[in-house]
N, C-alpha and C positions, 0 to 999 in steps of 0.2 A: 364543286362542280358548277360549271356555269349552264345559263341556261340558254337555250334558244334564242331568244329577245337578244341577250348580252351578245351572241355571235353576234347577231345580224347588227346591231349596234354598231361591232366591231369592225368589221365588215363594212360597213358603210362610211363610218372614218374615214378609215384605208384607202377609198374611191381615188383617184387621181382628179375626175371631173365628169360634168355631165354624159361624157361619151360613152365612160368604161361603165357606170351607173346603165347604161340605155344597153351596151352591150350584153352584159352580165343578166340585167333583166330580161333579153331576150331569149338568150340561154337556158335561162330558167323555164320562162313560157315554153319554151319547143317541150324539153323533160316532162314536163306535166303535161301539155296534148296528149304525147308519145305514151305515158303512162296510165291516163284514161283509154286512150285509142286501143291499149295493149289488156287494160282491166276489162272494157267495154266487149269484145271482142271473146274473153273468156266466159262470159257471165250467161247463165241460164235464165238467170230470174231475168225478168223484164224490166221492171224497176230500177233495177240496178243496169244495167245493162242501156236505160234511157238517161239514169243520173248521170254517169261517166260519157256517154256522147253529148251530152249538153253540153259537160263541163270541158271534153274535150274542145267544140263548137266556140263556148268562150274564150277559150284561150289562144284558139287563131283569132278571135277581135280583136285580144291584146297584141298578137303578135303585130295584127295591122296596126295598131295604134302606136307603138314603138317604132317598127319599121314606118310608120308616116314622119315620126320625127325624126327619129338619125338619120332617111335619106332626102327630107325635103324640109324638115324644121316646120312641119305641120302638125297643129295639137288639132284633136279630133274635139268637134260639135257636138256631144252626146249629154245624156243624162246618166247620172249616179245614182239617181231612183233604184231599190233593189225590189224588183217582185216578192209580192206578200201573198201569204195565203196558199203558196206551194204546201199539197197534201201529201205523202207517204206513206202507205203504208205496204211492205214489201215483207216478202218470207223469208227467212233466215237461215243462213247457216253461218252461226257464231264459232265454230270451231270443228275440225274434225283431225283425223288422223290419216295419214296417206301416206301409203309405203312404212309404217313403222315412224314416221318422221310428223310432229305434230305441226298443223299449221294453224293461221289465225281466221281463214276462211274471207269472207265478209268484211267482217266485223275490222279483224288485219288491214285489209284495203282502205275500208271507210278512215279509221283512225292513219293510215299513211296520209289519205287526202286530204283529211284534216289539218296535219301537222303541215303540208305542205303551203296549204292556202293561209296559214297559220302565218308560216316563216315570208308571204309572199306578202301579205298585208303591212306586216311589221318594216320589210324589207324598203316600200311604197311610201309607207309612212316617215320612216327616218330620213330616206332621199327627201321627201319634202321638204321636210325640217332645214334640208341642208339647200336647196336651192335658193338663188335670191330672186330671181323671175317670178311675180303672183302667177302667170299665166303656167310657168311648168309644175309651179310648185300646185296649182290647181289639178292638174295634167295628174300626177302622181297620185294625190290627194283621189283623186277619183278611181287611178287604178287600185288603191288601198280599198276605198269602196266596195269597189268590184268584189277585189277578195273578199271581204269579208262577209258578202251576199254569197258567198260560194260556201266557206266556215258554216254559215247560219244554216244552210240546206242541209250541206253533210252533217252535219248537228244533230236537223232534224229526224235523218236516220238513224243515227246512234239515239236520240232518244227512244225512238219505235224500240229499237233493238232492246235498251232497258227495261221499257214498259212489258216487252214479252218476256225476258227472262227473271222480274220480277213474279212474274204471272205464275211461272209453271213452279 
């Protein structure tokens, strides 16, 4: 079984060139807005309900910053700096039962958004690798960044979530 890393890997090979690379990552961006906008939107807790429009929030920056380059060949002025010291600590519901049918709750969400900013840094990072431009290959470099300041938060949830169900 291959793993995740290995797709996008693969995946990135594959690329034709910088366009379908810029496409494909925009594609992605919208999914995940759309999927925070859609988690954010169910969520009672507050915490949660503030994580996922943040992270929605982020991800139209990205979208600007993609759409700056493939319709103007503009790479964005910004900093890579990832905010420290984000605190968490939010109420849980790691699992329940609905309709007879079990689901992952929270906890489910969190660990999808994970996986995703997961596959979007990796994604980020291998397009670097492969561009030969310093300045795109910066550009990417910095959206991998990004991700990964996203990883680190959702993280910090799922550790809350640990530390409480160590607890009880």
């Amino acid at each position: 079984m291959r793993s995740a890393y290995q797709d996008v890997v693969e995946e990135v090979k594959n690329l034709k060139g910088i366009e379908e690379a810029v496409a494909l990552a925009i594609e992605r961006e919208k999914e995940a807005r759309n999927f925070y906008l859609s988690k954010a939107a169910s969520m009672d807790n507050p915490k949660f309900k503030e994580l996922y429009e943040h992270l929605a929030n982020e991800e139209v920056k990205h979208l600007g910053y993609l759409e700056g380059y493939r319709d103007k060949r503009e790479l964005p002025v910004t900093s890579t700096e990832i905010p420290s010291g984000q605190s968490f600590t939010p109420e849980f519901d790691t699992g329940h039962t609905k309709g007879g049918e079990i689901t992952l709750g929270d906890t489910g969400i969190l660990v999808a958004a994970l996986r995703h900013e997961r596959k979007s840094e990796d994604f980020y990072s291998e397009v670097a690798k492969k561009v030969e431009d310093e300045s795109l290959r910066k550009f990417f470099e910095m959206l991998a960044g990004y991700e990964r300041g996203h990883y680190e938060l959702i993280d910090g949830f799922l550790e809350e979530i640990t530390r409480f169900r160590m607890q009880t």
